[in-house]
MARZAFI-34628 format. One record per residue (C-alpha): x, y, z. Coordinates in nm, 2 decimals, always signed. Example, Ala and Ser with C-alpha at 12.3 -4.5 7.8 and 13.67 -1.06 7.14 Angstrom:
{{+1.23 -0.45 +0.78}},
{{+1.37 -0.11 +0.71}},
//
This chain:
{{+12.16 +16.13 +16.83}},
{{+12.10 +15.91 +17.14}},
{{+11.87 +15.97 +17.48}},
{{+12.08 +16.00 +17.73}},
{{+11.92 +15.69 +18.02}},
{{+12.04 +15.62 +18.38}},
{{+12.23 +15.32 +18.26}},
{{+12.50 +15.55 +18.01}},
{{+12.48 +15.83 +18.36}},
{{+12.61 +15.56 +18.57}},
{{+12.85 +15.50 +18.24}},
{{+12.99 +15.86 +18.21}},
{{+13.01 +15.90 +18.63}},
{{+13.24 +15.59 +18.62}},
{{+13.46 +15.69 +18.35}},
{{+13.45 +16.06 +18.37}},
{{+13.28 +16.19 +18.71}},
{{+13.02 +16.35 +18.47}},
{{+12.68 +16.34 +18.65}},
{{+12.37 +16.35 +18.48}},
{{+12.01 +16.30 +18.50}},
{{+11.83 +16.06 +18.30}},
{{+11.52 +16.21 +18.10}},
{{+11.70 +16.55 +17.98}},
{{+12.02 +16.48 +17.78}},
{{+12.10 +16.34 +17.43}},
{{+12.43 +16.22 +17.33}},
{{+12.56 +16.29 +17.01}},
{{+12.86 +16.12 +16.85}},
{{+13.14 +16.27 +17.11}},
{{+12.90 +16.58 +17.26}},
{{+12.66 +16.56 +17.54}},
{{+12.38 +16.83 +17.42}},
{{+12.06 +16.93 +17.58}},
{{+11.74 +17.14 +17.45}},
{{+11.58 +17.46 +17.64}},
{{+11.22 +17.52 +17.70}},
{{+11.18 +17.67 +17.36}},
{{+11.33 +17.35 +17.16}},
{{+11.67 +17.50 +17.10}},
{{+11.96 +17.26 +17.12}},
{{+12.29 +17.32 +17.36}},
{{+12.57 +17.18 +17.33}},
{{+12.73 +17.14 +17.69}},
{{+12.97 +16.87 +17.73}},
{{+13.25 +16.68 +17.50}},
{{+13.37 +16.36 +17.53}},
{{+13.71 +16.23 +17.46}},
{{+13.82 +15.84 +17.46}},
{{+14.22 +15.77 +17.46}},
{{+14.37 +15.49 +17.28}},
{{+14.44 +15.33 +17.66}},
{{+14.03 +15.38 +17.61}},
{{+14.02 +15.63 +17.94}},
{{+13.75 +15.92 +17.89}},
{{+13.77 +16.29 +17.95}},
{{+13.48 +16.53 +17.95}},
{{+13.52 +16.87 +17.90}},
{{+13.36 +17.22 +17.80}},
{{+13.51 +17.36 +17.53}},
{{+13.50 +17.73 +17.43}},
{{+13.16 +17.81 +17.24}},
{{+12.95 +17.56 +17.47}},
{{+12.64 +17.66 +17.68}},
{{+12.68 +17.66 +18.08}},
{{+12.38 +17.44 +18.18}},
{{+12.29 +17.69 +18.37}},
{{+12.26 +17.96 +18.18}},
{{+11.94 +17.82 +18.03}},
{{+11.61 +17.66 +18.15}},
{{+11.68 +17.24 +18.07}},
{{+11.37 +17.05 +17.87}},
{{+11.27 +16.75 +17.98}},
{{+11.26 +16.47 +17.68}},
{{+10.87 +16.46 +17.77}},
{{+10.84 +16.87 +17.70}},
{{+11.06 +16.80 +17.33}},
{{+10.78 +16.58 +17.28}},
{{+10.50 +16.81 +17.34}},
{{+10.67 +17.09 +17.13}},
{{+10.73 +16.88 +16.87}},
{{+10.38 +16.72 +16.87}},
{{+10.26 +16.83 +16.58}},
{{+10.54 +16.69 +16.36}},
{{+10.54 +16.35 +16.50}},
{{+10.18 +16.37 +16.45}},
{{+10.20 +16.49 +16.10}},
{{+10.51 +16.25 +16.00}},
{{+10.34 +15.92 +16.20}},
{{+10.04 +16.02 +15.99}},
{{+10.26 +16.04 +15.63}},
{{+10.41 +15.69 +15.71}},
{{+10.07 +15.56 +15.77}},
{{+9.96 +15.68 +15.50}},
{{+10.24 +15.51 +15.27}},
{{+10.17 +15.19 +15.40}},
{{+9.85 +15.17 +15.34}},
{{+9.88 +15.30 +14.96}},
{{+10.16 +15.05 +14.92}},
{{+9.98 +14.73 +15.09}},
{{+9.71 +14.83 +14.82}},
{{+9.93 +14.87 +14.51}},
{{+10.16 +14.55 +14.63}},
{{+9.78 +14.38 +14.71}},
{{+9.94 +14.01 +14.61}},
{{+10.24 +14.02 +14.80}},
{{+10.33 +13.88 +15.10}},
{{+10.38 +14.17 +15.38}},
{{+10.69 +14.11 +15.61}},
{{+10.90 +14.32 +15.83}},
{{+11.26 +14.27 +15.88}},
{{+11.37 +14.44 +16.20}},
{{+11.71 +14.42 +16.44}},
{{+11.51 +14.55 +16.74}},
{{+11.76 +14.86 +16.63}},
{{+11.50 +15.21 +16.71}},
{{+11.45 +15.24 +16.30}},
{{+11.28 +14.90 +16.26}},
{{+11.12 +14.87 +16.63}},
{{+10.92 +15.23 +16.45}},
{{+10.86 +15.04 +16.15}},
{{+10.75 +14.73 +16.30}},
{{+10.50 +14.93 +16.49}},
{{+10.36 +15.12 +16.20}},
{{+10.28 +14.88 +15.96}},
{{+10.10 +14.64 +16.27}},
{{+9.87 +14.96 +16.26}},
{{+9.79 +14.93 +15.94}},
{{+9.88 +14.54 +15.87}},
{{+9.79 +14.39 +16.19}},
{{+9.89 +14.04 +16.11}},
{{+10.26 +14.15 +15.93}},
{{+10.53 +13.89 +16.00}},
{{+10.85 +14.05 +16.11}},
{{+11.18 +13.84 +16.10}},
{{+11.49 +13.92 +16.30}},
{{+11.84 +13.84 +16.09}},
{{+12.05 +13.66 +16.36}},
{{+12.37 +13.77 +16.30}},
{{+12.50 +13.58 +16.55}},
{{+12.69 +13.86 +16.70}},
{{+12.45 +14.00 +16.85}},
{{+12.44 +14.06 +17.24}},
{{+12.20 +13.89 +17.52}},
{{+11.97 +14.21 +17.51}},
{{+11.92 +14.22 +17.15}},
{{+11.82 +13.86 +17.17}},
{{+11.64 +13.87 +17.50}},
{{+11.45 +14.18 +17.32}},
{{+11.38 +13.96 +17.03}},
{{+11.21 +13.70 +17.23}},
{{+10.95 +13.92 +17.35}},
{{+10.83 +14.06 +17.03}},
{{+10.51 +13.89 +16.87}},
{{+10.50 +13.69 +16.55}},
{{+10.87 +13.73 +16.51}},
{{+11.10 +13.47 +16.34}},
{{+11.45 +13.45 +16.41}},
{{+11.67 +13.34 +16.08}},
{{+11.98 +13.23 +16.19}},
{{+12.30 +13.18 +15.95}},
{{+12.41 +12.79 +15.94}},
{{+12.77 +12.87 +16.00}},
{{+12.79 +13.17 +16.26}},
{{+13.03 +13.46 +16.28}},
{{+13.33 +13.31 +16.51}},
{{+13.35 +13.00 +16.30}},
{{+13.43 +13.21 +16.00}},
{{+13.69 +13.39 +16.21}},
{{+13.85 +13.10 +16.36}},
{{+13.84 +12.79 +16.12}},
{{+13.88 +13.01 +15.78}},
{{+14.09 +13.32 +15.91}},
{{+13.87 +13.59 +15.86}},
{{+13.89 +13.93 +16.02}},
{{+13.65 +14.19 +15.93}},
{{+13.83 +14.56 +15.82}},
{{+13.68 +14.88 +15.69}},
{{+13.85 +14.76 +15.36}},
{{+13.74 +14.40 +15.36}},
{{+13.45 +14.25 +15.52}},
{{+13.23 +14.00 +15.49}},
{{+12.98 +14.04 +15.78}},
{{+12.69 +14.20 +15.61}},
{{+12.63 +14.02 +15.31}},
{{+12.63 +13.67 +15.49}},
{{+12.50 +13.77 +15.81}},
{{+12.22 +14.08 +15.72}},
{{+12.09 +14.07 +15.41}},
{{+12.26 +13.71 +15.34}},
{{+12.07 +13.49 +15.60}},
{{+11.71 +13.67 +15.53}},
{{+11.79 +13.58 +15.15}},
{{+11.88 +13.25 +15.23}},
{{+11.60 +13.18 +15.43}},
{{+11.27 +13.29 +15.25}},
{{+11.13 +13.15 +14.96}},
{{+11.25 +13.32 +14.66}},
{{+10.90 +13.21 +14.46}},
{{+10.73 +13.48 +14.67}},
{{+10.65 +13.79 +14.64}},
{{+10.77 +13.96 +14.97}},
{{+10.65 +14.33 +15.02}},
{{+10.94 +14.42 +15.28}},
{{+10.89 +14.72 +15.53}},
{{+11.21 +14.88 +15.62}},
{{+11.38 +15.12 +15.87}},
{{+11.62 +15.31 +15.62}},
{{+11.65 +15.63 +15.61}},
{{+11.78 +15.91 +15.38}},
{{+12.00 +16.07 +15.60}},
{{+12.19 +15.76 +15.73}},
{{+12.44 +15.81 +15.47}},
{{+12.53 +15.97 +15.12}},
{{+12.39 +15.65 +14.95}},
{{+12.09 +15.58 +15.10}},
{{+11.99 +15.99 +15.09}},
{{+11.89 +15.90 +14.72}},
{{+11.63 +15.62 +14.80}},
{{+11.24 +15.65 +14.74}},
{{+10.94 +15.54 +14.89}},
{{+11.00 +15.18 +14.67}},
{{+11.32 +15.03 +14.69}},
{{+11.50 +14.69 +14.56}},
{{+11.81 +14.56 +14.64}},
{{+11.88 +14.40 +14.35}},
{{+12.24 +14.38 +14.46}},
{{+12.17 +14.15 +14.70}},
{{+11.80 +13.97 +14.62}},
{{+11.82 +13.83 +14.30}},
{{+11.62 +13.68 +14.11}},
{{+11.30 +13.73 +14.29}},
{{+11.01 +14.00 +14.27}},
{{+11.06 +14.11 +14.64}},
{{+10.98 +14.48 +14.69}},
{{+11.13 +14.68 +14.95}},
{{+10.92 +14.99 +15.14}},
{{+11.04 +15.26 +15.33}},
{{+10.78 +15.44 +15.58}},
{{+11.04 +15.65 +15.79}},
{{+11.31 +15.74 +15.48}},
{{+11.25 +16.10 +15.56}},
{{+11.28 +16.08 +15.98}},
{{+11.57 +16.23 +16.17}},
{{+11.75 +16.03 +16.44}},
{{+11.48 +16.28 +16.68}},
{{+11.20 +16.19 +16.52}},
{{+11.28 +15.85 +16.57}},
{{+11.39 +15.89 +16.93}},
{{+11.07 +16.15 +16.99}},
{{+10.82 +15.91 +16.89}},
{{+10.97 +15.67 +17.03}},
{{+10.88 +15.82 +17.36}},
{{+10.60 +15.95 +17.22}},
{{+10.48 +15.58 +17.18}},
{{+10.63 +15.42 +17.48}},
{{+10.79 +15.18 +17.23}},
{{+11.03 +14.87 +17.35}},
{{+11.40 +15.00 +17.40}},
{{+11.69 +14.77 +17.31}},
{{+11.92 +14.82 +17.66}},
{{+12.20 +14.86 +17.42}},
{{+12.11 +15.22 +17.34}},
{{+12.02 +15.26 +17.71}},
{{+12.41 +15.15 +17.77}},
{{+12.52 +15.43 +17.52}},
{{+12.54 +15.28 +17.22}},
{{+12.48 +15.42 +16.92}},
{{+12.39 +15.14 +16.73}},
{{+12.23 +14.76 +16.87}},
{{+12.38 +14.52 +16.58}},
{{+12.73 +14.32 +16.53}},
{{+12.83 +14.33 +16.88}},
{{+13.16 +14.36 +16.96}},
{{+13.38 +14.28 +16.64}},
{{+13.21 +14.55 +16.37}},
{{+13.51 +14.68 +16.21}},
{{+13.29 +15.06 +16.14}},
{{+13.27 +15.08 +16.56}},
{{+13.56 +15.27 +16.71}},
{{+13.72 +15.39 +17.05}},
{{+13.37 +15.50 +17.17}},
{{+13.23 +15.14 +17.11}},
{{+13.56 +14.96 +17.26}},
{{+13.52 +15.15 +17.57}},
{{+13.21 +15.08 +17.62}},
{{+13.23 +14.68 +17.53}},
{{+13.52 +14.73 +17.78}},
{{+13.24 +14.89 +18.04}},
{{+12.94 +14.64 +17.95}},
{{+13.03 +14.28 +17.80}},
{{+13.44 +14.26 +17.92}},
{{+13.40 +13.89 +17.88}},
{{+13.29 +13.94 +17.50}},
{{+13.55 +14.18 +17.45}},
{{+13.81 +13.96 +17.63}},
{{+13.71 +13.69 +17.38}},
{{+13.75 +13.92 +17.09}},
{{+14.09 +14.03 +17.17}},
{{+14.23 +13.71 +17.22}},
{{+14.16 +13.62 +16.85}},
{{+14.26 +13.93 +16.76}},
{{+14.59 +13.85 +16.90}},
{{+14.62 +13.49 +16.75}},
{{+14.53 +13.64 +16.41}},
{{+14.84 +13.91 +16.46}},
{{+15.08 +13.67 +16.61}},
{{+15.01 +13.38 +16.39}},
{{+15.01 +13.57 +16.01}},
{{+15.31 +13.81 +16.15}},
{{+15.15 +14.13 +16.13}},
{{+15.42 +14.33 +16.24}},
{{+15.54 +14.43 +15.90}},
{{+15.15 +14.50 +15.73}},
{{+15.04 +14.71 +16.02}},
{{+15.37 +14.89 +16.14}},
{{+15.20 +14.81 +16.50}},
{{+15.28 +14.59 +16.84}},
{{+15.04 +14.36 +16.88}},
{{+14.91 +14.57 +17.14}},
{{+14.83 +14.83 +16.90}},
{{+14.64 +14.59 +16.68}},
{{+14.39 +14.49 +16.93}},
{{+14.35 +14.80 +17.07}},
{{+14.29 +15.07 +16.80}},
{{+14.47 +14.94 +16.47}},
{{+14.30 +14.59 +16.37}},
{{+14.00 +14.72 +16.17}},
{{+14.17 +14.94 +15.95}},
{{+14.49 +15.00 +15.74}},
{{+14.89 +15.05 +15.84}},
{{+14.89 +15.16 +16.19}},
{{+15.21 +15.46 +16.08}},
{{+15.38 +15.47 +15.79}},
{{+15.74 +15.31 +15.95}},
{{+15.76 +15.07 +16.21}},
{{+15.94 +15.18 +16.58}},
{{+16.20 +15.05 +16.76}},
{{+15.99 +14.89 +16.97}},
{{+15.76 +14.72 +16.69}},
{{+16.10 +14.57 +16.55}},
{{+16.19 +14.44 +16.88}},
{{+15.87 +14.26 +16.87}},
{{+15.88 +14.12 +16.55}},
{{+16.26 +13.97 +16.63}},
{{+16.16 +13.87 +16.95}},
{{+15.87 +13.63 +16.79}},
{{+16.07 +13.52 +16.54}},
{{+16.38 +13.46 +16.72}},
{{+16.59 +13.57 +16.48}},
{{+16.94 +13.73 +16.68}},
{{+17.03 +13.97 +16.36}},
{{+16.81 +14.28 +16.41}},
{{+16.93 +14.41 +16.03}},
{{+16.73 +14.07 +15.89}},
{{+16.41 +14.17 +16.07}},
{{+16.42 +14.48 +15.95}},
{{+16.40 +14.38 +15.56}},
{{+16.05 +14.25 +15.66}},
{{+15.92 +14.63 +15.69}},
{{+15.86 +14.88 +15.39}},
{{+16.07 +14.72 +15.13}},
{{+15.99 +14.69 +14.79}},
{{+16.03 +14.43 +14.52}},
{{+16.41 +14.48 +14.34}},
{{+16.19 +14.37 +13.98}},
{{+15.87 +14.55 +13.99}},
{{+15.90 +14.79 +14.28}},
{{+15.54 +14.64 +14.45}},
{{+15.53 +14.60 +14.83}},
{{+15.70 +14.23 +14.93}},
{{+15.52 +14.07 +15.18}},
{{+15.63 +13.86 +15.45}},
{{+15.68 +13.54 +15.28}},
{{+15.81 +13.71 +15.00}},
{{+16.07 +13.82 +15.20}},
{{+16.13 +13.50 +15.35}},
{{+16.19 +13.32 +15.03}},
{{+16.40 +13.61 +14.91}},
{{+16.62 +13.53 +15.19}},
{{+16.65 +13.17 +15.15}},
{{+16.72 +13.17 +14.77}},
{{+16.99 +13.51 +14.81}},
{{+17.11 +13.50 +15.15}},
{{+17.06 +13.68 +15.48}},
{{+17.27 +13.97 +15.38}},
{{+17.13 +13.97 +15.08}},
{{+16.99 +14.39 +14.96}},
{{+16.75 +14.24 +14.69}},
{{+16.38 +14.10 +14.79}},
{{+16.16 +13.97 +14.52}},
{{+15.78 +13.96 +14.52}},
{{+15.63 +13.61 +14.36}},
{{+15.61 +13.71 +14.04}},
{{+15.97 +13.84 +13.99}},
{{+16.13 +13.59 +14.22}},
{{+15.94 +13.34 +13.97}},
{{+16.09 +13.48 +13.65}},
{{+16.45 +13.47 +13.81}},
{{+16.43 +13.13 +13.93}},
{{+16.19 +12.95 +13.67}},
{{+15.96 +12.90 +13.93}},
{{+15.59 +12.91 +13.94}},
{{+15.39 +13.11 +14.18}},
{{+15.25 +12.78 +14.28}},
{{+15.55 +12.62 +14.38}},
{{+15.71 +12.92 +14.52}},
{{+15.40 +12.94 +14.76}},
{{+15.41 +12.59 +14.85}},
{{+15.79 +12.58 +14.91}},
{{+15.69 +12.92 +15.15}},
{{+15.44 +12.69 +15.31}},
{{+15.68 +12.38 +15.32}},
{{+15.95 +12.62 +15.51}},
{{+15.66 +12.75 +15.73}},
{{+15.57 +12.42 +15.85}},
{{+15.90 +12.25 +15.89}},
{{+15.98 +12.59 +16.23}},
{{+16.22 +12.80 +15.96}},
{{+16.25 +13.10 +16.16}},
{{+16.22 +13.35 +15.81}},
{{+15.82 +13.21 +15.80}},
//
């Protein structure tokens, strides 16, 4: 649940013609909601992004006509809620305090991504801890705000990785999906673990939360990622665990704390700009809005990667489609169209449609596995064009007496030498 500021107005007029205020709405995954003067939540408007990532707002049956209440200013859902920010600011104070104590050898540092949860953190332990280090985790995807925001902040190291994001796409091929990524452990947690000394004992303050997700909801005040740290006797704390997303936004006002412009843009989140694989069509249309030049630049090797490893046949997509809305997940639709074929021939300028076609959906004649493009490529050379049996490695292997090895280095071979089945 987001504030709604004049920057994401000026957004939604653009797009939509919607017309708002800042200082009185809250956005809320796809609904635009606003409270009365009693604290009771409205939902008013709903948001829709197309896959051509155009926007339409409307008010569906069940929502609240704005003016059929009296609209609360974001300063009033302060003051009624006073007494809980009060009461939780005073819990998490608390908790830092009994934990600097307990932890009295350890070192006290706060990791932030100048995302609203840490910025709280950050500001809560410096009440208690006035000299707490915080470091920021330069992903190296972040955008010029969150680093411009960075930059401002005192005592504040930036860790940055020593081989950044793009160079991981571009010189070893690697595109981030909901079902394979990488970004996170090298990047996050990765670069911060890299960095500090593992022989000290870090007493880490962090922004997580319980209701972020199903597995964080079962974390403690003490938490270790043992996943991820090691072997070291780091000790991870967590002041806000039982905060809403309005907490964190009400005393947030509450404590005129810094803003990263990304949430005043409409986002949703500040980190892995761009090319997060968990963002969807109401991120892209608003990288579209904000940073075109980014998302330009992410496109374009969105596009190499689909052209150049022949996704046609994997994604049952255009390329089009795979830059769009399809390249962070799984097979765009279960069977390619006409116009996905076409595509596919086109590129590999083969005249005989019925050969492209043997690229898509088949299955290995041995073991009945999915072949994949190379598969089908070899396949072809060993048996023919006209060929009705496809082999995956392992089966074409057995039939020929070839090893995996050489198979993949004869696939490689053909590849190289302009074969227009590779």
């Amino acid at each position: 649940m987001n504030l709604v500021f004049k920057e994401y107005c000026q957004f939604l007029k653009d797009k939509t013609g919607l017309e708002l205020e800042e200082g009185y709405y809250w956005y809320d995954k796809s609904i635009i909601k606003a409270f009365d003067k009693q604290g009771n939540v409205h939902k008013i408007y709903r948001l829709k992004v197309n896959d051509d990532l155009s926007m339409t707002c409307t008010i569906p049956k069940g929502y609240d006509d704005i003016r059929s209440f009296e609209l609360a200013s974001w300063e009033d859902i302060v003051s009624i809620n006073k007494d809980r920010i009060d009461e939780l600011e005073r819990g998490s104070l608390e908790l830092i305090e009994k934990k600097f104590k307990k932890f009295s050898d350890y070192t006290p540092l706060v990791p932030i991504s100048t995302g609203k949860d840490s910025m709280v953190v950050l500001y809560l332990t410096r009440k208690i801890i006035f000299n707490a280090h915080a470091v920021f985790n330069n992903t190296s995807l972040d955008c010029a705000d969150t680093y411009k925001m960075v930059k401002t902040l005192p005592d504040c190291e930036i860790m940055s990785p020593d081989k950044g994001f793009y160079q991981y796409v571009q010189t070893d091929n690697m595109i981030p999906t909901r079902f394979s990524r990488f970004c996170c452990r090298i990047f996050k947690t990765g670069v911060m673990v890299q960095k500090l000394a593992h022989d000290v004992k870090y007493l880490l303050f962090m922004g997580m939360r319980n209701e972020e997700s199903a597995t964080r909801a079962g974390y403690e005040d003490e938490w270790v990622n043992a996943a991820e740290w090691g072997d070291t006797e780091w000790q991870g704390i967590l002041p806000i665990r039982q905060w809403t997303d309005l907490d964190i936004w009400l005393y947030t006002l509450y404590r005129k704390l810094p803003v990263n412009s990304k949430y005043k843009k409409g986002y949703q989140r500040c980190g892995c700009h761009i090319a997060c694989p968990y963002y969807s069509k109401s991120t892209w249309v608003l990288d579209d809005y904000w940073y075109p030049k980014m998302r330009k630049r992410w496109l374009d090797i969105l596009e190499k990667d689909f052209i150049e490893n022949a996704k046609w046949p994997i994604m049952n997509c255009t390329s089009e489609e795979y830059k769009q809305v399809a390249w962070n997940g799984g097979m765009y639709r279960d069977a390619p169209t006409e116009k996905v074929i076409d595509e596919m021939q086109k590129h590999m300028g083969i005249s005989d449609k019925v050969i492209v076609e043997k690229y898509f959906n088949n299955c290995c004649s041995g073991c009945g596995k999915k072949v994949k493009k190379d598969e089908v490529g070899l396949s072809l050379k060993f048996y023919g064009r006209k060929t009705k049996e496809l082999f995956c490695f392992r089966c074409l292997g057995n039939e020929l007496n070839i090893s995996r090895k050489e198979l993949k280095e004869m696939a490689a071979k053909y590849k190289s030498d302009g074969c227009s089945l590779f």
